[in-house]
C-alpha positions, 0 to 999 in steps of 0.5 A: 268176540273177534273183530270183525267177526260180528257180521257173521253173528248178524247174518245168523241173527237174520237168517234165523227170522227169516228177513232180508238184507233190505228188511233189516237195513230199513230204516237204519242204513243201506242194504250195500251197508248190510251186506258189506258189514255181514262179509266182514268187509266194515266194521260198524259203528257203535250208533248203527250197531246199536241199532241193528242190535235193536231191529234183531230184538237183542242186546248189544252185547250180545255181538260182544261184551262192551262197557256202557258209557257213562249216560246209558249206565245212568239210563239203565240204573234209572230204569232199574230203579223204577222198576224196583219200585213197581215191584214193591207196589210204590206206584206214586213214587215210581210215577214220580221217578217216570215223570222226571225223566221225562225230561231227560233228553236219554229218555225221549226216544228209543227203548227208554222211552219205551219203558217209560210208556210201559211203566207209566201205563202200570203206574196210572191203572194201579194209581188211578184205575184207569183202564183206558190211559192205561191200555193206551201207553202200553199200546204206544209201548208196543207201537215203538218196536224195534224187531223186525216183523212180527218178532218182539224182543224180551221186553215187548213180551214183558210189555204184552205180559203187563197187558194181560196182567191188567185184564186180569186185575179187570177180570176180563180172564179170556182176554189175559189167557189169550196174550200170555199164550201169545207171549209163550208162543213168542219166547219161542221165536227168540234165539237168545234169551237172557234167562227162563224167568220171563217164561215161567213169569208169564207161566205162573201168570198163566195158571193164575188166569185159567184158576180164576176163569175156573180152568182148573186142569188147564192151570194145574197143566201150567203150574206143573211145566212152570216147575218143570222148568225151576227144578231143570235149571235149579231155580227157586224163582217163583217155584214156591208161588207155582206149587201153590196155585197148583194146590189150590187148583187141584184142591178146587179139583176135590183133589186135596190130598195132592193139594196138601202135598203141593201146599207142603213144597210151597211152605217148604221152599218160602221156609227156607227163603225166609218168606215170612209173609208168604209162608204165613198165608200158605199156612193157613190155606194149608190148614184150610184145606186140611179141615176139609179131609 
């Protein structure tokens, strides 16, 4: 982007939440500060765009594509790295990891420290069971928003998605349905998201909740808009996962003919992803199925 042509995306930003000059100046700057920026008539810098970026819910780079220095580069990988582990299910190394950085000056404040709460609340349910250390930091997670007003960014939606995740590993089901709704309907307030991942993330989510809350058609209604989206934009991410929730709910559905179909696109899709292990447990709720027709 242009020099000088950031204050025109910011006032977009603004104007697209619907919150004044003073609004988004709270905090940061001056309301005159804002407007000058916006008319182009300064420039600002990096520390305050920073933090304007943060109150609009967006990425700095989404004004323009710099270079990360050398400490938030650091930052970043830190966060990458522990988020690799949750994934893995390595808990106890990435509270390890979390613990360290505690330390660290770069992860005190801000949207690293937010992440640390937000993992470190993952970490200690999986750990420890506890429910209530666990509820508690993805709580403060969300306290330290940076969004203007009711707005939350990609992150806050994901930090709102590991709290319903946890409801439903506590199968309180009602609870987990209600804030992955809450977190689709959010997605939607957002005018720039980085990919559709986090939608059909919390879609599948979704379905999973309604099948064990034994909402069979609200889950197959779910699986199929998660699809839906993975076949729009040429996507394998979580489509295998998709079409077999959807076949277990419509096999519950004493639909198994359709189910078999759906548990068929799933082996198809972890064949060709070189998913052993998921191709292996589709196999056999496939022939599972199968026996019942």
């Amino acid at each position: 982007m242009e020099p000088f042509r950031i204050g025109h995306t910011i006032k977009d930003l603004r104007r697209f939440y619907q919150i004044s000059q003073q609004e988004l100046a709270d905090g940061i700057c001056t309301q005159a500060m804002i407007s000058r920026i916006e008319n182009d008539d300064l420039y600002p810098s990096a520390p305050l765009l920073y933090q304007i970026a943060e109150k609009l819910g967006v990425d700095i780079n989404y004004f323009f594509n710099v270079s990360e220095t050398p400490r938030l580069d650091y930052a970043q990988e830190v966060c990458d790295q522990i988020r690799a582990l949750v994934r893995k299910t390595k808990y106890r190394e990435a509270m390890e990891m979390i613990d360290l950085e505690k330390q660290n000056p770069l992860f005190r404040k801000g949207q690293f420290y937010q992440f640390l709460l937000w993992q470190e609340g993952i970490c200690s349910f999986y750990n420890t069971r506890d429910e209530e250390r666990c509820f508690s930091l993805l709580d403060e997670a969300l306290s330290l928003k940076a969004t203007a007003k009711n707005h939350l960014s990609e992150d806050e939606i994901e930090i709102l998605t590991s709290k319903a995740n946890i409801y439903c590993e506590i199968e309180q089901y009602e609870e987990a349905i209600a804030i992955y709704n809450e977190g689709l309907t959010l997605l939607k307030t957002i005018p720039h998201i980085r990919s559709s991942k986090l939608e059909v993330r919390i879609l599948y989510n979704l379905s999973r909740a309604y099948h064990l809350n034994k909402q069979y058609n609200r889950s197959i209604e779910t699986t199929t808009k998660g699809i839906s989206i993975c076949l729009k934009e040429e996507s394998m991410y979580l489509l295998g996962e998709l079409y077999y929730q959807k076949g277990e709910s419509l096999f519950y559905k004493h639909q198994a003919d359709q189910a078999l179909v759906c548990m068929d696109y799933s082996l198809w899709i972890f064949e060709r992803m070189e998913n052993e292990g998921f191709f292996k447990y589709v196999k056999k709720e496939r022939d599972e199925i199968s026996k019942t027709i």
